[in-house]
C-alpha positions in Angstrom: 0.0 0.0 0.0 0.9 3.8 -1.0 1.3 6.1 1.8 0.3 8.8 -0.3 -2.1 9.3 -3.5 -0.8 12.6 -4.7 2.4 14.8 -3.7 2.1 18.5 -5.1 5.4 19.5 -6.0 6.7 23.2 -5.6 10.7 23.9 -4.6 12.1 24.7 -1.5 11.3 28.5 -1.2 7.6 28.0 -1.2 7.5 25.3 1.3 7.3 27.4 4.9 8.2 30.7 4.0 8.8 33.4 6.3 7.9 36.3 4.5 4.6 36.5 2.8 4.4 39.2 -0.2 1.7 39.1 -3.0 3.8 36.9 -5.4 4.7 34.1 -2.5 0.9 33.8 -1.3 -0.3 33.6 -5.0 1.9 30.4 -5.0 0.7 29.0 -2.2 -3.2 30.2 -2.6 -2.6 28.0 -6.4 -1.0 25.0 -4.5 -3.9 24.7 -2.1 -6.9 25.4 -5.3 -5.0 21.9 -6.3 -4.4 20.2 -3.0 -8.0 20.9 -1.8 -9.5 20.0 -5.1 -7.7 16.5 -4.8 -8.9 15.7 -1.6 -12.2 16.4 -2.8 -11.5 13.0 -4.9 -11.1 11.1 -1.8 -6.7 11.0 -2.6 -4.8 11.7 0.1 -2.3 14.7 -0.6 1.1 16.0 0.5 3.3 18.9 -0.6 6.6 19.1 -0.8 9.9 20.3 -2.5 11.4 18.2 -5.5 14.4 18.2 -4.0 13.5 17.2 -0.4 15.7 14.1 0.2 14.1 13.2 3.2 11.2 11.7 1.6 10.6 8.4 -0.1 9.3 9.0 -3.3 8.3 5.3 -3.6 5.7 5.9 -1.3 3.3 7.9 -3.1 1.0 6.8 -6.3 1.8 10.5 -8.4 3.9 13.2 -8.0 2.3 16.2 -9.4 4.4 19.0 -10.8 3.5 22.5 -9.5 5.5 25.0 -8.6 9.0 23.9 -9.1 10.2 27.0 -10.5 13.8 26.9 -9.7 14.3 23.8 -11.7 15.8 25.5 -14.8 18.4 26.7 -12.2 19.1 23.3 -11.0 18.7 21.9 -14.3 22.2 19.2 -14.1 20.6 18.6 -10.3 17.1 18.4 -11.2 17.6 15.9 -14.5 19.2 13.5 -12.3 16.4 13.3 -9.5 14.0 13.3 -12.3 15.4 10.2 -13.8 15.4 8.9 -10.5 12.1 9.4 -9.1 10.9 8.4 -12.2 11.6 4.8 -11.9 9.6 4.8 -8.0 6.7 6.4 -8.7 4.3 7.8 -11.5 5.1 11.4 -12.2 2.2 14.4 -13.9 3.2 15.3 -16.2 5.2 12.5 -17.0 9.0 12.2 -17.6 8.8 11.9 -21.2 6.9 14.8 -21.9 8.5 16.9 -19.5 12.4 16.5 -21.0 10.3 16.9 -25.0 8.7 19.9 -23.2 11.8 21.4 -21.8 13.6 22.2 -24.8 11.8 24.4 -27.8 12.9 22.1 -30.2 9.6 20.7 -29.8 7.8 23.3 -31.5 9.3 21.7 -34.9 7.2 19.0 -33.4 4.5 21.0 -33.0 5.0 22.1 -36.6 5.2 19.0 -38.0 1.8 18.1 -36.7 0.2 21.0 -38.3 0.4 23.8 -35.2 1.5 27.1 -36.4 4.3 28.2 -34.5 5.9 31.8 -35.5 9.1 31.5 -37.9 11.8 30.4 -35.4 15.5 29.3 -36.3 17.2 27.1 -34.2 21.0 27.6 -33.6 22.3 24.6 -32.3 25.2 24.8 -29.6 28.6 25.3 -30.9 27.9 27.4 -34.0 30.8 29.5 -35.3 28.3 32.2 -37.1 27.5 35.8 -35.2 24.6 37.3 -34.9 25.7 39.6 -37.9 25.6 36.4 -40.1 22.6 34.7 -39.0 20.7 38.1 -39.0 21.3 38.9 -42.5 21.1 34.4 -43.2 17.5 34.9 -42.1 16.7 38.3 -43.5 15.8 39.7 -39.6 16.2 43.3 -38.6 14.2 43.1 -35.6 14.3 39.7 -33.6 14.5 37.8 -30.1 16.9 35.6 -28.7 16.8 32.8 -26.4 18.2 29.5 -25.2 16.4 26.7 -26.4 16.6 25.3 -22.3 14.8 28.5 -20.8 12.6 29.7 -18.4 11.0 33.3 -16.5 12.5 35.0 -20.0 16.5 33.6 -18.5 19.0 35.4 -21.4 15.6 36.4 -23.4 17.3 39.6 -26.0 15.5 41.5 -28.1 18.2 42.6 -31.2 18.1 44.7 -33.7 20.7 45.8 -36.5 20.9 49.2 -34.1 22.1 47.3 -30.8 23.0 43.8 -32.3 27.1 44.4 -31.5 26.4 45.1 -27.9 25.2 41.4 -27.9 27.9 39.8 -29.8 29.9 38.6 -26.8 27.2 37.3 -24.7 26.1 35.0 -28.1 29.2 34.0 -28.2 29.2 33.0 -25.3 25.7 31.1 -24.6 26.3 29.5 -27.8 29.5 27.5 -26.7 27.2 26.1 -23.9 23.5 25.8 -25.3 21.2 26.2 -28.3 19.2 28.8 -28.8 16.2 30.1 -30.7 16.1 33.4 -32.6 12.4 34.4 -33.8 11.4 37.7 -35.8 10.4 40.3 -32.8 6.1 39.7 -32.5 4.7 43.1 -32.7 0.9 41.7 -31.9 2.6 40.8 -28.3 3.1 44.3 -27.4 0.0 45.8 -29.0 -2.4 42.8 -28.4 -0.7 40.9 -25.6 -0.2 37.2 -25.5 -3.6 34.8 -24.2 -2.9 31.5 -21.9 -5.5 28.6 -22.4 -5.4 26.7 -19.7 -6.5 22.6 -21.0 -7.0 20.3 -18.2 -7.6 16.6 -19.8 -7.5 17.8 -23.4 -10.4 20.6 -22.4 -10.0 24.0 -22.3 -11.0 25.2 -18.7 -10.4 28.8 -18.9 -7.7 31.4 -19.9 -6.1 34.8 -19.1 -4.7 37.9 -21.2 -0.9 39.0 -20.5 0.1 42.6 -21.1 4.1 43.1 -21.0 4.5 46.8 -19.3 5.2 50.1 -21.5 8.3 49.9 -23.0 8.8 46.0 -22.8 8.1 43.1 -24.6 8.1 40.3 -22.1 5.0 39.9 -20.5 6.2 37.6 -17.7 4.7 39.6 -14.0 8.5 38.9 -13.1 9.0 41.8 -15.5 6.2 44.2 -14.9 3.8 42.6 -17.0 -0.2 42.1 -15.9 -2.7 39.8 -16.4 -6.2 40.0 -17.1 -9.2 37.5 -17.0 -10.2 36.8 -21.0 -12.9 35.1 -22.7 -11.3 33.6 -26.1 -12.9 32.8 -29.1 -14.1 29.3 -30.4 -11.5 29.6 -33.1 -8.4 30.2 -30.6 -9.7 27.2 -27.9 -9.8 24.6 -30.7 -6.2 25.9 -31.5 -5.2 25.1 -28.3 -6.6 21.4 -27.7 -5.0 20.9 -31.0 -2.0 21.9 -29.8 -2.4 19.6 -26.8 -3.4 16.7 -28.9 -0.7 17.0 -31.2 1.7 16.6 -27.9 3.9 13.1 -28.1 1.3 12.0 -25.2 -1.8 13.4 -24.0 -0.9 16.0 -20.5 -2.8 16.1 -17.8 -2.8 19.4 -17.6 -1.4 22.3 -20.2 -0.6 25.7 -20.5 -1.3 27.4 -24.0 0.0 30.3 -24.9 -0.6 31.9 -28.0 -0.9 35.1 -30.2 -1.6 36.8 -33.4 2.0 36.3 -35.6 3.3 39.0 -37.9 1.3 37.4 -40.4 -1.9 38.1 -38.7 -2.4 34.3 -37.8 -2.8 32.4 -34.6 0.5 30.6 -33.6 2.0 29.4 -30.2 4.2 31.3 -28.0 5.0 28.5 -25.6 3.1 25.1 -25.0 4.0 24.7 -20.8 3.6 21.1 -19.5 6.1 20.9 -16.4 5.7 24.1 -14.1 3.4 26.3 -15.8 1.3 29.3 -13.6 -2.2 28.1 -14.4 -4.1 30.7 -12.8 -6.4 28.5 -10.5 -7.2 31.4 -8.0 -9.0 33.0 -11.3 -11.0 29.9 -12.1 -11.0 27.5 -8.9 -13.1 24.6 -11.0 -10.5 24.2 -13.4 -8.7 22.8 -10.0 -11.1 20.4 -9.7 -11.1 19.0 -13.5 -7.3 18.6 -13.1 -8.3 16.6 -9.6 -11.1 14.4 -11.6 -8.2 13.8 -14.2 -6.2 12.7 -11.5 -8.7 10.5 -9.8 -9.9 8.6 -13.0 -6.1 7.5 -13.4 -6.0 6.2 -10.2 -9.4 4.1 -10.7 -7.7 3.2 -14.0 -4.6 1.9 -12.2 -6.5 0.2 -9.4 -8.6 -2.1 -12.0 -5.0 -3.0 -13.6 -4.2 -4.4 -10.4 
C-alpha cells in the first residue's frame, strides 16, 4: 500500500516561507486550489519540495508537478532526480513529456503536426556564425533571442541591427554552452498581448490575457507585465486542444500560450507542460477537473491491479 495518492510538488522557497508578499501567497493560494481539489477525490495529498531528500518518493502513487520553478536553475541537479524518481513512482506530467517539453525544439514538433508556431530558427550549440551572419542568413532586422533550455525569459534579448554588436559577446558566449532560438520580434505581443489557455484533460477550462509593461516586450509579471481574465474565441480554444493533442502524449494538464503572428495568424508562443502558472485562484473549478483527471487515473490503475 501507498502512503500517499498525490504529492504536489513546488521547490524549497515555497514550502514554509517566512515572509509573505503578494507573489509568495499567490503560489501557495494555487498550491492549495489543487491540493483541496484532490482531496475532494477522496486521494490523500502532501506537498513538498522536489528536491527534499528526506522523503521516499516510492511511497506515493503520483507526484504532481507545480511549482518547481527553480528547476531550470538546477537543471544538471534536477535531471538527475528526475530520472530517479521516475523509476519509483508515476510522475504528472510525466517524464517523457517533461524532458520533449523542456527544450523548444519541440515546437518543430508542434510544426510537424500541423500547429503554427511563429518562424523560429534554431542555432544549435557550438555554432561559429555571429549574430551579424545569422541576421542577414534569415533576412531579420528586428528579432529575439533565447536558449532553447529557458525559463521566466532567463538570457531572453530582443536585437536589432541598431544594438546587435552590444550582444555579440554574450552569443558567443551562450552558444559554446546551449542552443538557442532566434524568432522575428512579435509586434501583436506588445500591442495585443499574449492569451494562456489553460486545458486540463485535453479541455479548455479557462484562460487569461498578459500585457508586457510600457516599454517592454516580455510579459512575464517577473518583469512588470499584468494579467487580465479573458474570454477567447471558439476559433483560438480549438487551436489550443490541438496543440495539446498533437503533444507526443496526452498531459494532464497544459498551458497554452498563443498570439496573433506577424502574419496576422494564430501561432504558439509556448506550449508549458512541467511548471506552468495556471491561474487557478482566477478559475478554482479548473482545480477540480485537473483533480477528476487525476482521480480517474488512479481508478484506472486500481482495476489493472
Amino acid at each position: 500500500m501507498k502512503k500517499y495518492d498525490v504529492i504536489i510538488l513546488t521547490d524549497k522557497r515555497y514550502v514554509n516561507p517566512q515572509k509573505l508578499d503578494n507573489y509568495i501567497q499567490n503560489v501557495l493560494d494555487e498550491d492549495n486550489y489543487v491540493k483541496i481539489a484532490i482531496e475532494n477525490q477522496g486521494l490523500k495529498v502532501a506537498r513538498l519540495s522536489w528536491d527534499d531528500a528526506t522523503f521516499d518518493w516510492s511511497t506515493t502513487k503520483y507526484i504532481l508537478f507545480r511549482t518547481t520553478w527553480d528547476y531550470f536553475d538546477r537543471f544538471p541537479e534536477f535531471s538527475k532526480w528526475l530520472n530517479t524518481v521516475s523509476k519509483q513512482t508515476t510522475l504528472l506530467n510525466s517524464e517523457r513529456i517533461i524532458r520533449w517539453n523542456i527544450d523548444k525544439h519541440y515546437l518543430q514538433d508542434l510544426k510537424q503536426n500541423g500547429v503554427h508556431i511563429c518562424e523560429s530558427y534554431f542555432i544549435e550549440k557550438g555554432t561559429q556564425f555571429t549574430l551579424k551572419e545569422l541576421s542577414l542568413k534569415y533576412d531579420l532586422k528586428d528579432f529575439v533571442l533565447k536558449p532553447c533550455i529557458s525559463g521566466a525569459a532567463r538570457h531572453t534579448y530582443k536585437i536589432n541591427l541598431e544594438n546587435i554588436n552590444e550582444y555579440e559577446e554574450t552569443f558567443s558566449s551562450l552558444i559554446l554552452e546551449e542552443a538557442m532560438i532566434i524568432q522575428p520580434f512579435q509586434y501583436n505581443i506588445v500591442e495585443k498581448g499574449e492569451i494562456s489557455l489553460m486545458v486540463m484533460n485535453g479541455k479548455f477550462t479557462h484562460a487569461v490575457l498578459k500585457i508586457a509593461k510600457p516599454g517592454d516586450f516580455r510579459v512575464q509579471d517577473d518583469f512588470g507585465g499584468s494579467v487580465h481574465n479573458y474570454t477567447p474565441t471558439k476559433e483560438e480554444i480549438i487551436f489550443a486542444e490541438n496543440a495539446v493533442k498533437a503533444c507526443i502524449e496526452t498531459p494532464i494538464y497544459a498551458r497554452v500560450d498563443v498570439f496573433t503572428d506577424n502574419n496576422s495568424k494564430l501561432a504558439i508562443a509556448e506550449l508549458e507542460l512541467i511548471e506552468p502558472e495556471l491561474w487557478f485562484r482566477n478559475h478554482p473549478a479548473a482545480a477540480d477537473e485537473l483533480a477528476k483527471g487525476i482521480k480517474q487515473l488512479t481508478n484506472k490503475n486500481e482495476e489493472v491491479i
